[in-house]
VMD Tcl script that builds the backbone (N, CA, C; Angstrom):
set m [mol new atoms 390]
animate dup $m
set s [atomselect $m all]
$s set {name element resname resid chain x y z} {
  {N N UNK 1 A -25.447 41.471 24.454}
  {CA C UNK 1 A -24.751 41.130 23.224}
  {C C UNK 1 A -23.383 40.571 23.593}
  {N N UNK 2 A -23.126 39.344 23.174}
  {CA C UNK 2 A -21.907 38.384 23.038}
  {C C UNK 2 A -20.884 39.946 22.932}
  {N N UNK 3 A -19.332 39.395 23.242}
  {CA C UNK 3 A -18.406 40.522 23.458}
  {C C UNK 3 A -17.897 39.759 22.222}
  {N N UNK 4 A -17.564 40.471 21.414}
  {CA C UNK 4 A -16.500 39.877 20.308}
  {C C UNK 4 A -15.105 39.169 20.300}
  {N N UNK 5 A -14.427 39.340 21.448}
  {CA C UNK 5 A -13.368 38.839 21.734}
  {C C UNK 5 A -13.974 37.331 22.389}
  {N N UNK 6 A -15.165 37.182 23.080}
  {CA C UNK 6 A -15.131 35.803 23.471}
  {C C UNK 6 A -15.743 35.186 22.106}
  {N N UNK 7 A -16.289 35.321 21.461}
  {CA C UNK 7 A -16.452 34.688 19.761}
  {C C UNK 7 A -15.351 34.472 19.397}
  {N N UNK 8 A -14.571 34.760 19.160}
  {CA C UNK 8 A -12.955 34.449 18.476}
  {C C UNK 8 A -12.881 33.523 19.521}
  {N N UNK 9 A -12.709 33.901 20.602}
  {CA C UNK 9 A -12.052 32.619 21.336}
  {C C UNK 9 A -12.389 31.799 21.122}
  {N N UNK 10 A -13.980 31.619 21.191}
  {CA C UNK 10 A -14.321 30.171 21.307}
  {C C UNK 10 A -14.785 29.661 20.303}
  {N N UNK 11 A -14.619 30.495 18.902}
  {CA C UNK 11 A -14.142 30.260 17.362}
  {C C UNK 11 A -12.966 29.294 17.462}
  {N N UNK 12 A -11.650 30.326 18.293}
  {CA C UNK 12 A -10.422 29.281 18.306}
  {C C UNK 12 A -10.483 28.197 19.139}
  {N N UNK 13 A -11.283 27.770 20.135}
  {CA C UNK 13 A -11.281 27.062 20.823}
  {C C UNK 13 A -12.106 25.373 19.992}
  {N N UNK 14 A -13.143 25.824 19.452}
  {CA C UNK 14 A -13.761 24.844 18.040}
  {C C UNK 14 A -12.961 24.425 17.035}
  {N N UNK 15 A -11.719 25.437 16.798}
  {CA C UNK 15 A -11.174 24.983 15.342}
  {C C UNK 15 A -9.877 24.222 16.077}
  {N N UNK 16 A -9.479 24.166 17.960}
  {CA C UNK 16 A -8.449 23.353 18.230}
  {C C UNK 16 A -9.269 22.159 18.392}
  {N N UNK 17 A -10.264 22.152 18.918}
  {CA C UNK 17 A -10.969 21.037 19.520}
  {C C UNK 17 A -11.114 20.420 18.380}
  {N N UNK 18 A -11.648 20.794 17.268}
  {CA C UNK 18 A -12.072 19.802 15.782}
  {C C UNK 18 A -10.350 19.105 14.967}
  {N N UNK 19 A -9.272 20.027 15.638}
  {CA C UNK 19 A -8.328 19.572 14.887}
  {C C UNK 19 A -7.559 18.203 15.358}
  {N N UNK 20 A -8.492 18.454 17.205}
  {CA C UNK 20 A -7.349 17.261 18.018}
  {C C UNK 20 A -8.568 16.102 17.240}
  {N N UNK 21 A -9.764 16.310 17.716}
  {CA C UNK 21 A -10.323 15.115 17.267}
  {C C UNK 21 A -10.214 14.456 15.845}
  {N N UNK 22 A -9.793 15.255 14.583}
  {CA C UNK 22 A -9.553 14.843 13.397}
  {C C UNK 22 A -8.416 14.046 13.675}
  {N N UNK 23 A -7.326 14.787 14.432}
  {CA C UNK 23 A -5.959 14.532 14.412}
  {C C UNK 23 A -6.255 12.679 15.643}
  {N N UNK 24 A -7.309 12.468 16.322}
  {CA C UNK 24 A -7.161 11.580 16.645}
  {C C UNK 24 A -8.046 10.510 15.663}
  {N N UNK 25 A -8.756 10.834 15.215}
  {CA C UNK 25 A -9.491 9.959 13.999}
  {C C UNK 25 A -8.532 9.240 12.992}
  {N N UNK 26 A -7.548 10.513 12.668}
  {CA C UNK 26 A -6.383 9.994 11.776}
  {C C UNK 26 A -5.792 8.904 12.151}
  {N N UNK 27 A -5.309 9.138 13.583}
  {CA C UNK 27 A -4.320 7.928 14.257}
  {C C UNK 27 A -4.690 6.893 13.994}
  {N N UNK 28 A -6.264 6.874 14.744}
  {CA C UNK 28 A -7.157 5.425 14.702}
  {C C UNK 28 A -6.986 5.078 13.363}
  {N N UNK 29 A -7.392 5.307 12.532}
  {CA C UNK 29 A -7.460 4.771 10.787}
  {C C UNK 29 A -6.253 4.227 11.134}
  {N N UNK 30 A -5.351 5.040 11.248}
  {CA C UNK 30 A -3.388 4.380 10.319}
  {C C UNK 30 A -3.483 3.461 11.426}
  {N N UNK 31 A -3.584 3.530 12.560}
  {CA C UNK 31 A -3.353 2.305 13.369}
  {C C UNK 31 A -3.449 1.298 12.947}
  {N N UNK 32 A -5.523 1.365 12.551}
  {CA C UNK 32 A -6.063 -0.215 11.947}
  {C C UNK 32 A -5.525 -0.126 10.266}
  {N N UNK 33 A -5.260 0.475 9.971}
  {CA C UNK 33 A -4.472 0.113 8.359}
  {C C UNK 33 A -2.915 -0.209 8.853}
  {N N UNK 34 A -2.413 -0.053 9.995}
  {CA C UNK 34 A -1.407 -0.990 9.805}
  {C C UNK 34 A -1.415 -2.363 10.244}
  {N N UNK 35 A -2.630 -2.277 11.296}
  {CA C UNK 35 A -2.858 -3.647 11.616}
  {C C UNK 35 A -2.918 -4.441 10.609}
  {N N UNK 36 A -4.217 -4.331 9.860}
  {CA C UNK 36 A -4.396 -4.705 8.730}
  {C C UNK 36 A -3.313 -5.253 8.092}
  {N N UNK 37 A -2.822 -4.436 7.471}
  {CA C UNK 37 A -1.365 -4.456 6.681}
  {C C UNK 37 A -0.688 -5.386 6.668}
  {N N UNK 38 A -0.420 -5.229 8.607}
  {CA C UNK 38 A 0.502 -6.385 9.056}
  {C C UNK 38 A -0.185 -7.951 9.047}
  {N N UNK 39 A -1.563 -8.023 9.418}
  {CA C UNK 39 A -1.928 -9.494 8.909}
  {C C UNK 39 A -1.558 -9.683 7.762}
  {N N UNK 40 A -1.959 -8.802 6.564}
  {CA C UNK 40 A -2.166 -9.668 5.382}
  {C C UNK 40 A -0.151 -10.081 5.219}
  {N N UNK 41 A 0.850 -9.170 5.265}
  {CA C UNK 41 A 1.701 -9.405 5.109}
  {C C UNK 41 A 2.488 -10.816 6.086}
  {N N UNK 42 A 1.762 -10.589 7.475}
  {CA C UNK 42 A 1.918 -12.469 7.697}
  {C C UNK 42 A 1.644 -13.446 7.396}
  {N N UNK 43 A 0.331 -13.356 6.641}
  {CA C UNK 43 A -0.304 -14.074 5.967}
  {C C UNK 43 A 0.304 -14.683 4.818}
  {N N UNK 44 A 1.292 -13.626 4.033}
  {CA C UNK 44 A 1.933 -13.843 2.806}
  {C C UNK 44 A 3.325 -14.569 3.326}
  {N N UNK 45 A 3.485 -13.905 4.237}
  {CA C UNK 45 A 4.509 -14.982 4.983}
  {C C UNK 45 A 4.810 -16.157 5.054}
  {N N UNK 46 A 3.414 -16.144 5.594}
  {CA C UNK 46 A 3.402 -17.919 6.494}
  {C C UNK 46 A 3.736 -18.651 5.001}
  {N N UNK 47 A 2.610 -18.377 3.982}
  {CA C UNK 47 A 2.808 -18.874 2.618}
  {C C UNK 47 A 3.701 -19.025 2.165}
  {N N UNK 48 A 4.822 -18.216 2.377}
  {CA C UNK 48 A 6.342 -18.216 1.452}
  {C C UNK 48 A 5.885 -17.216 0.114}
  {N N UNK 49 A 5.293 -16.052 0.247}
  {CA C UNK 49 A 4.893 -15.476 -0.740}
  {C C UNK 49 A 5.794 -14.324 -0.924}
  {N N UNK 50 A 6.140 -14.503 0.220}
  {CA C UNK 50 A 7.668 -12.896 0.498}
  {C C UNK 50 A 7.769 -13.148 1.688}
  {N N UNK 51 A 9.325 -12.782 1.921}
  {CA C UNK 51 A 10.333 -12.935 2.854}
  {C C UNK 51 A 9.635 -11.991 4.041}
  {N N UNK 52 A 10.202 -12.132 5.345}
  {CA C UNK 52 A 9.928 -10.841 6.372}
  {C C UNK 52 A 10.251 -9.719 6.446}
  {N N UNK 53 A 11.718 -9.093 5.455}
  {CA C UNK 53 A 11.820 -8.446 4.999}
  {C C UNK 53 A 11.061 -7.554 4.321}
  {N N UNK 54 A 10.374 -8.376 3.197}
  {CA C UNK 54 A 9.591 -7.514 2.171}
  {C C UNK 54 A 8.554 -7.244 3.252}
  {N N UNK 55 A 7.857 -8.031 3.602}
  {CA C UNK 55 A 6.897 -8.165 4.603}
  {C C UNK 55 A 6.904 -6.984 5.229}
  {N N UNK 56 A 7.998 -6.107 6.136}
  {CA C UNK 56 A 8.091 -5.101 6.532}
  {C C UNK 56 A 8.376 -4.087 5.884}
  {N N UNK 57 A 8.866 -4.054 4.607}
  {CA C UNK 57 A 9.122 -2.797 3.333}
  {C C UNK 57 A 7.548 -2.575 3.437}
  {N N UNK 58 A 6.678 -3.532 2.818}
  {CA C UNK 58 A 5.565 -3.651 2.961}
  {C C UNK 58 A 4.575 -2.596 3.468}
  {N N UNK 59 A 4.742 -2.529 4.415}
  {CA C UNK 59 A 3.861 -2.286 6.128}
  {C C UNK 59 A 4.304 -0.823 5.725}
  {N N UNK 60 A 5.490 -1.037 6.364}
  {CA C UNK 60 A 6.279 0.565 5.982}
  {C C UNK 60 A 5.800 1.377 4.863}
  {N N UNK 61 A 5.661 1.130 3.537}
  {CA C UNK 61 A 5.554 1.943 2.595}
  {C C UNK 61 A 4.039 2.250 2.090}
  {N N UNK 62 A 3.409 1.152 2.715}
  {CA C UNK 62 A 1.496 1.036 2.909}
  {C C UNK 62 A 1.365 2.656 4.049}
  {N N UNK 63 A 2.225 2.486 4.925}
  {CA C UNK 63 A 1.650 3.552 5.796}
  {C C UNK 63 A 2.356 4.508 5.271}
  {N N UNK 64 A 3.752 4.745 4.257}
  {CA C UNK 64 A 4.328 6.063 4.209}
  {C C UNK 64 A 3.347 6.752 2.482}
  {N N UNK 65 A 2.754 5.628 2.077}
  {CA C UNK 65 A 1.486 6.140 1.569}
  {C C UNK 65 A 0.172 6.644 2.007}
  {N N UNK 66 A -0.350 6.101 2.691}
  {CA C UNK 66 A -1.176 6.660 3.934}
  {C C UNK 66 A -1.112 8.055 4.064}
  {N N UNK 67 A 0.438 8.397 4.588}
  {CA C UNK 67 A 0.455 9.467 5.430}
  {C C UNK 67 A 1.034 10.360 4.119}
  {N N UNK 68 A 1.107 10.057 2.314}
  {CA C UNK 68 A 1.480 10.936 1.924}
  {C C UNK 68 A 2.851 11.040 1.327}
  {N N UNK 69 A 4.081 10.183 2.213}
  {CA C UNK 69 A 4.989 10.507 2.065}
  {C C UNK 69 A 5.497 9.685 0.765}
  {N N UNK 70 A 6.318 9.880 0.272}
  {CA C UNK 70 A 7.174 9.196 -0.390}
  {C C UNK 70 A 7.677 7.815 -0.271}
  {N N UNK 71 A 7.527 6.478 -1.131}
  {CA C UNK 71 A 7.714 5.360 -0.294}
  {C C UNK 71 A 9.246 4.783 -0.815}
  {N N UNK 72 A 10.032 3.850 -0.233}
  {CA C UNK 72 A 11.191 3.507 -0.304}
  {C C UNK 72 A 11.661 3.584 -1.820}
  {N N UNK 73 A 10.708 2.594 -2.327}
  {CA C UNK 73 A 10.545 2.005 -3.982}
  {C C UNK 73 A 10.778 3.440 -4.259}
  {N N UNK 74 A 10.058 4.428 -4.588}
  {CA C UNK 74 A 10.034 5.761 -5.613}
  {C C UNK 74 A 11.698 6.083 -5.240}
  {N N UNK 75 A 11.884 5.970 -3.851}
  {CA C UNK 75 A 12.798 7.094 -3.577}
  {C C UNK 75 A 14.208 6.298 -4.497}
  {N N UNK 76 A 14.206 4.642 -4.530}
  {CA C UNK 76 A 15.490 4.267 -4.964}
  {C C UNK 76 A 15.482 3.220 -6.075}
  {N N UNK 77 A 13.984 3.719 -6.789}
  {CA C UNK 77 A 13.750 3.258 -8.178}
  {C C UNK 77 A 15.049 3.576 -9.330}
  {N N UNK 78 A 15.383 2.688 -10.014}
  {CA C UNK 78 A 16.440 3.318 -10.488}
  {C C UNK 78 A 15.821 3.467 -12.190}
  {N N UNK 79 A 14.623 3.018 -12.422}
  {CA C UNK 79 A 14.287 3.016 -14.039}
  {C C UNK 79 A 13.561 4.358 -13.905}
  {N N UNK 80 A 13.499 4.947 -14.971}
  {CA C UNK 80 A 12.769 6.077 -15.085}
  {C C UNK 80 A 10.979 6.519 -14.978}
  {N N UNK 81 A 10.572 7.016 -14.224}
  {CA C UNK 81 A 9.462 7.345 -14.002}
  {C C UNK 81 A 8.499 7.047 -15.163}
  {N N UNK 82 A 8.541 7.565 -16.496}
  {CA C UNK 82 A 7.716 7.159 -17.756}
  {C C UNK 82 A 7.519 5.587 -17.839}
  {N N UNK 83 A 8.694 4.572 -16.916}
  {CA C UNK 83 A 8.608 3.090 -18.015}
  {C C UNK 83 A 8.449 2.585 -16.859}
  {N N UNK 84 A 7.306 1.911 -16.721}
  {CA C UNK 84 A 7.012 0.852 -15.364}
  {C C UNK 84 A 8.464 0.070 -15.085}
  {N N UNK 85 A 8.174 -0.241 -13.763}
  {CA C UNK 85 A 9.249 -1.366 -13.097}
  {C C UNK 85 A 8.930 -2.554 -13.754}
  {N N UNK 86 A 9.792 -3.218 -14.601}
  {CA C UNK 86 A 9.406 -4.809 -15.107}
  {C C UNK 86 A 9.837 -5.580 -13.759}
  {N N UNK 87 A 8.474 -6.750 -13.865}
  {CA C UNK 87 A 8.975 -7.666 -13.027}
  {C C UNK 87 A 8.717 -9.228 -13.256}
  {N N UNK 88 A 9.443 -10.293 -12.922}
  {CA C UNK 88 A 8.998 -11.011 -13.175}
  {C C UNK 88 A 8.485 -12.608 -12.337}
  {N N UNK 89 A 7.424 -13.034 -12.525}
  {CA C UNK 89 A 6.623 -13.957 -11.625}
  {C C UNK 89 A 7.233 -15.127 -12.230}
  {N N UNK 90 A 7.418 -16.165 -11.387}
  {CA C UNK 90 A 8.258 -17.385 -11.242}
  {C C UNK 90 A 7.150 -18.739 -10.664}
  {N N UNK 91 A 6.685 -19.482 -12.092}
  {CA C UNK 91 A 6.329 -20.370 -10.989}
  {C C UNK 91 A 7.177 -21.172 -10.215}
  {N N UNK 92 A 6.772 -22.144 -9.040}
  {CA C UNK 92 A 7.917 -23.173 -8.638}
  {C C UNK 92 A 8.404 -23.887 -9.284}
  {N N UNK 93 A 7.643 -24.525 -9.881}
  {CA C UNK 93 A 8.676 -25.430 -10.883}
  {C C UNK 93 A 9.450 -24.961 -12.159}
  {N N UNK 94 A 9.289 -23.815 -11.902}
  {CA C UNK 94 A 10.081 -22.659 -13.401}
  {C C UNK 94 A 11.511 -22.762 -13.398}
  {N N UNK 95 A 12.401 -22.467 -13.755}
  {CA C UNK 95 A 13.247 -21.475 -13.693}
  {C C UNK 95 A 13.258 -20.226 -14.010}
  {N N UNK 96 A 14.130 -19.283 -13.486}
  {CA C UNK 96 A 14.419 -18.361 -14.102}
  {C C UNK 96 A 14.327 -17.715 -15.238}
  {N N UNK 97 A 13.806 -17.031 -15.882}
  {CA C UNK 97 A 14.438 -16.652 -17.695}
  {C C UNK 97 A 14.822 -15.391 -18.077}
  {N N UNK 98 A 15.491 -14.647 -19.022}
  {CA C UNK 98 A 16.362 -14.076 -19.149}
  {C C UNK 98 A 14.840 -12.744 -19.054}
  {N N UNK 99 A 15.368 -11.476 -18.938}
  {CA C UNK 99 A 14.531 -10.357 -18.791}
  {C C UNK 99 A 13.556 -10.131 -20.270}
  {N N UNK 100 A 13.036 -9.384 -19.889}
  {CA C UNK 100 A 11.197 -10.061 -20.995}
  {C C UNK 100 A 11.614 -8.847 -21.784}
  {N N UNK 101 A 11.851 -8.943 -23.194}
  {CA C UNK 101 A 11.855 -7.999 -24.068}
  {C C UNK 101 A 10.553 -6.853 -24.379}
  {N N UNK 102 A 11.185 -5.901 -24.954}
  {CA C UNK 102 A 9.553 -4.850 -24.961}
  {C C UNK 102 A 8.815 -4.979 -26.224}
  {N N UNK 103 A 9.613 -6.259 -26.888}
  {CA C UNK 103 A 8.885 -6.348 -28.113}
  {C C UNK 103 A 7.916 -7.980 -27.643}
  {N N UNK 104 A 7.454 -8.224 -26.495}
  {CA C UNK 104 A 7.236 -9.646 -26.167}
  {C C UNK 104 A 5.259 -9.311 -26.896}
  {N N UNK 105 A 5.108 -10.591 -27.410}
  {CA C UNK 105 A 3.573 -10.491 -27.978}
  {C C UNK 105 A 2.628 -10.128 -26.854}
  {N N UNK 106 A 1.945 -9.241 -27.545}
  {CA C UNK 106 A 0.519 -8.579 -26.494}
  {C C UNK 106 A -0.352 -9.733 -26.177}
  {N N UNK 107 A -0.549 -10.842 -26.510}
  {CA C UNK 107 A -0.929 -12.269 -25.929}
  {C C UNK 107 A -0.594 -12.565 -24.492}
  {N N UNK 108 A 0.937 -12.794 -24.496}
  {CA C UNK 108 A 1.789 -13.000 -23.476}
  {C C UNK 108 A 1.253 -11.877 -22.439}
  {N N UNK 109 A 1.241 -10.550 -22.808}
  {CA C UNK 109 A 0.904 -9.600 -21.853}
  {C C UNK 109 A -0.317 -9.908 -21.144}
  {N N UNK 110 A -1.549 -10.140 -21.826}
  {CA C UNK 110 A -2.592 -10.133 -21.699}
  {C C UNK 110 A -3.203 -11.422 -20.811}
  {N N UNK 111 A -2.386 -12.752 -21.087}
  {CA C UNK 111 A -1.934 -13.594 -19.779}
  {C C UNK 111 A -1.949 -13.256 -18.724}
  {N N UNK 112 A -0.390 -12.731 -18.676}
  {CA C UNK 112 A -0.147 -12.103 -17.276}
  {C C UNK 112 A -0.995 -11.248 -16.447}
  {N N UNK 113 A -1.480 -10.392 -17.284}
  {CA C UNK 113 A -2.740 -9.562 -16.734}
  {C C UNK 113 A -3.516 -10.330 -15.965}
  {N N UNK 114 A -3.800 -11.367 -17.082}
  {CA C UNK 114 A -5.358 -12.105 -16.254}
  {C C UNK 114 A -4.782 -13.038 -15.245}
  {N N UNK 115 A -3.262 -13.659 -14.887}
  {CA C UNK 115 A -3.021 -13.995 -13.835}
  {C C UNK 115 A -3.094 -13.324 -12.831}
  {N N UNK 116 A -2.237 -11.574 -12.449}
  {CA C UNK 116 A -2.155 -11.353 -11.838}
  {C C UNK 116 A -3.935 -10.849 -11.070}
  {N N UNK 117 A -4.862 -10.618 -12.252}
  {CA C UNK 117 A -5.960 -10.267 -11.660}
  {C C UNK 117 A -6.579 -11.313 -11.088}
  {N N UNK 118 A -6.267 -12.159 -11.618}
  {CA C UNK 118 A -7.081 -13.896 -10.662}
  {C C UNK 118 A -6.429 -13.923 -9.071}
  {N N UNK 119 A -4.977 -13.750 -8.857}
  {CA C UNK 119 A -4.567 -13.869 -8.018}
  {C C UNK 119 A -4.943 -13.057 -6.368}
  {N N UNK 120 A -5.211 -11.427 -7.619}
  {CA C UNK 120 A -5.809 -9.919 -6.259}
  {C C UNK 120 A -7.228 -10.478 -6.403}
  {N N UNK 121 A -7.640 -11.044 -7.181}
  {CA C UNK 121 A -9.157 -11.428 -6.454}
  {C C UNK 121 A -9.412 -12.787 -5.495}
  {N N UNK 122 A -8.171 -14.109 -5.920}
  {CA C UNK 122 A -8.143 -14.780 -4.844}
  {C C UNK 122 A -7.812 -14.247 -3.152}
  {N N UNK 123 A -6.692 -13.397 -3.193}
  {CA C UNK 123 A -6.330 -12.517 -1.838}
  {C C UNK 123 A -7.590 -11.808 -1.619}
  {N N UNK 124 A -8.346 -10.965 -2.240}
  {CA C UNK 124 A -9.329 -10.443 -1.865}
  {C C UNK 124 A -10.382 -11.103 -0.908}
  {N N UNK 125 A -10.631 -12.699 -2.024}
  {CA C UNK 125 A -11.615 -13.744 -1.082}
  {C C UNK 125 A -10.818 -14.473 -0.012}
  {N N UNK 126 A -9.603 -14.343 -0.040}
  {CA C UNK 126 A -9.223 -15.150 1.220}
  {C C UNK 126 A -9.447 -14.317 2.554}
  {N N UNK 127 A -8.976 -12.657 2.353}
  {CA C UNK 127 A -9.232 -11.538 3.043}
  {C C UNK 127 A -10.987 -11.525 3.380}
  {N N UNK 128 A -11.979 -11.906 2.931}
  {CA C UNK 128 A -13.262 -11.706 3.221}
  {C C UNK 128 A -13.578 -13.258 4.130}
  {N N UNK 129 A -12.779 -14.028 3.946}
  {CA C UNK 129 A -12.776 -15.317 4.652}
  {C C UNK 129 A -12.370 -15.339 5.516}
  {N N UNK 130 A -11.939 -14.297 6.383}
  {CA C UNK 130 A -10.782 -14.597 7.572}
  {C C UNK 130 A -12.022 -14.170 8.554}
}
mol reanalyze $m
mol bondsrecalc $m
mol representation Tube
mol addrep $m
């Protein structure tokens, strides 16, 4: 009959061994999700779609989600948690225009929607094209 003290051990010896290999499974993932990351954000680059800057906020806050943490944006959001961040999309030949009221017609909204969803499904197919 097995001694009870070598069961524990090699109880504890299974639950280190399963933790390094999780703990190296983890790495691998965040690795290739930052790889990842980092193409698509050169990608947006090369385009002029965002600066190298953002490009690296980017990367950074993709993986400090990943891992859980808190990302730059939350930490130095300055509008209040209940009311989304307004933002606003510029074509090139636009100018500027003054900040979008909260009384703007649900039309207008419903636009934008379907731009921005045309756009994550063009990135999507350019991403399946590479």
């Amino acid at each position: 009959m097995p001694d009870f003290g070598d069961v524990v051990k090699k109880a504890f010896y299974l639950g280190v061994g399963l933790a390094s290999y999780a703990g190296e499974k983890a790495g691998d993932k965040l690795a290739d999700l930052r790889s990842q990351g980092q193409k698509l954000a050169d990608e947006m680059v090369k385009r002029g779609e965002m600066t190298t800057e953002e490009a690296q906020r980017f990367v950074e806050d993709m993986m400090k989600q990943a891992q859980g943490q808190p990302t730059s944006d939350a930490t130095s959001q300055s509008t209040p948690a209940s009311e989304p961040r307004r933002i606003e999309i510029i074509e090139e030949d636009e100018e500027p225009t003054q900040k979008v009221s909260s009384t703007e017609n649900t039309d207008d909204v419903d636009t934008l929607r379907s731009q921005v969803q045309a756009l994550q499904d063009e990135l999507k197919r350019l991403q399946r094209d590479k």
